[in-house]
C-alpha positions in Angstrom: 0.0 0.0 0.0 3.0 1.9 1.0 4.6 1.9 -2.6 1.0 2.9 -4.4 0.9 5.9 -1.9 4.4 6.8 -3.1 3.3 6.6 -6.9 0.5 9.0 -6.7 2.2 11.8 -4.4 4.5 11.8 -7.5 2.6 11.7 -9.9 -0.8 14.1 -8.9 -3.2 15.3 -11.2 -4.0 19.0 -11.8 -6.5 18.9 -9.7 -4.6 17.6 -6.3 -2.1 20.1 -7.1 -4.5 23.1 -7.2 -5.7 21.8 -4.4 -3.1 21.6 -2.4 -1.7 25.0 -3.1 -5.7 26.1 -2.6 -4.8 25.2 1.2 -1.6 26.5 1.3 -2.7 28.9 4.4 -4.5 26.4 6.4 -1.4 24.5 6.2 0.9 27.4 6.8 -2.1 28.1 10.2 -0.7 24.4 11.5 -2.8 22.0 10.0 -0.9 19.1 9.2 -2.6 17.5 5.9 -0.6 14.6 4.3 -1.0 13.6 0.4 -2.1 10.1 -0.6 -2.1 8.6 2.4 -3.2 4.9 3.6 -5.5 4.3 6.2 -6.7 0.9 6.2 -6.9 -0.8 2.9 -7.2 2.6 1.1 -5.3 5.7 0.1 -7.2 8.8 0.5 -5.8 11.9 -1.9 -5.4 14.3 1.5 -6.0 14.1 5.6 -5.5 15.8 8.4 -5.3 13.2 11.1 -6.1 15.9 13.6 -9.1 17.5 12.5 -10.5 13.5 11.9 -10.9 14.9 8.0 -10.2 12.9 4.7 -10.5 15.2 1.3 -10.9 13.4 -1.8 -11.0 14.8 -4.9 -12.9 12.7 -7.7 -12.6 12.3 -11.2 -15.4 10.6 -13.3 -15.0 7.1 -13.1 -16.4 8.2 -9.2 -19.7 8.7 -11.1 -20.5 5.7 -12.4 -22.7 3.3 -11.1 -19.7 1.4 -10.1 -17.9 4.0 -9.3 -20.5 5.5 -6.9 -20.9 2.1 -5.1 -17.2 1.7 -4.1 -17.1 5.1 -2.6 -20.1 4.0 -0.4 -18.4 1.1 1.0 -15.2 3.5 1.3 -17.2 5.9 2.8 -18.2 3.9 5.3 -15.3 2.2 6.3 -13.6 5.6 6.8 -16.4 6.7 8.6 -16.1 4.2 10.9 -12.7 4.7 11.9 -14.1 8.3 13.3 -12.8 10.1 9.7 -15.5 12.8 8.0 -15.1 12.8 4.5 -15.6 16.0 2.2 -15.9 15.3 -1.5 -15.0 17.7 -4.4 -14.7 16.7 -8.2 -12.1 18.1 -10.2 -14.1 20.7 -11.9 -15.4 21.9 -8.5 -11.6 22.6 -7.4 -10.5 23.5 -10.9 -13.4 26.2 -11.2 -14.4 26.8 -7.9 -11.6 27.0 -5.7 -12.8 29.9 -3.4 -16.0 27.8 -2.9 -13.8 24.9 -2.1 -11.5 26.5 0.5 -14.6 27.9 2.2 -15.9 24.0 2.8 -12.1 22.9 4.0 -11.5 26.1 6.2 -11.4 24.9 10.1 -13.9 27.1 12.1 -11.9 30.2 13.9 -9.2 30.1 10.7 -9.2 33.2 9.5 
């Protein structure tokens, strides 16, 4: 699991990297978040294990019927192990940014 978490920090797509500079100042405020992390069996695109908080950011193949079923059962599992999970697609991060940060923002960060 180790070695696919490795692969996708170096190789992100757009989106992860618009998103990770879009949180550049709640990182720079002190919260940790770590890129393609595992937790479990998966390996979510960002967390801060502090704030309990897993931020994935989905391309389409998370909208198919298939798709949409798998992240259910992911859903849950992360759930479970105490973990909210706030979903954006890459057009909402791409487009949307401000939006975006608003959702991520901790209460009190200013």
């Amino acid at each position: 699991m180790s070695e696919l978490a490795k692969k996708l920090r170096r190789q992100p797509t757009p989106s992860e990297v618009s998103f990770w500079r879009l949180i550049h100042p709640i990182r720079q405020a002190g919260w940790h978040f770590r890129k393609q992390a595992p937790i479990g069996r998966y390996v979510v695109d960002f967390v801060c294990h502090s704030a309990r908080l897993i931020v994935e950011i989905d391309g389409d193949s998370h909208y198919s019927e298939a798709g949409i079923a798998r992240d259910g059962v992911r859903t849950a599992l992360l759930n479970g192990e105490g973990y909210r999970i706030l979903r954006f697609t890459n057009l909402d991060v791409m487009e949307n940014g401000e939006g975006v940060y608003l959702v991520v923002e901790p209460p009190g960060h200013v």
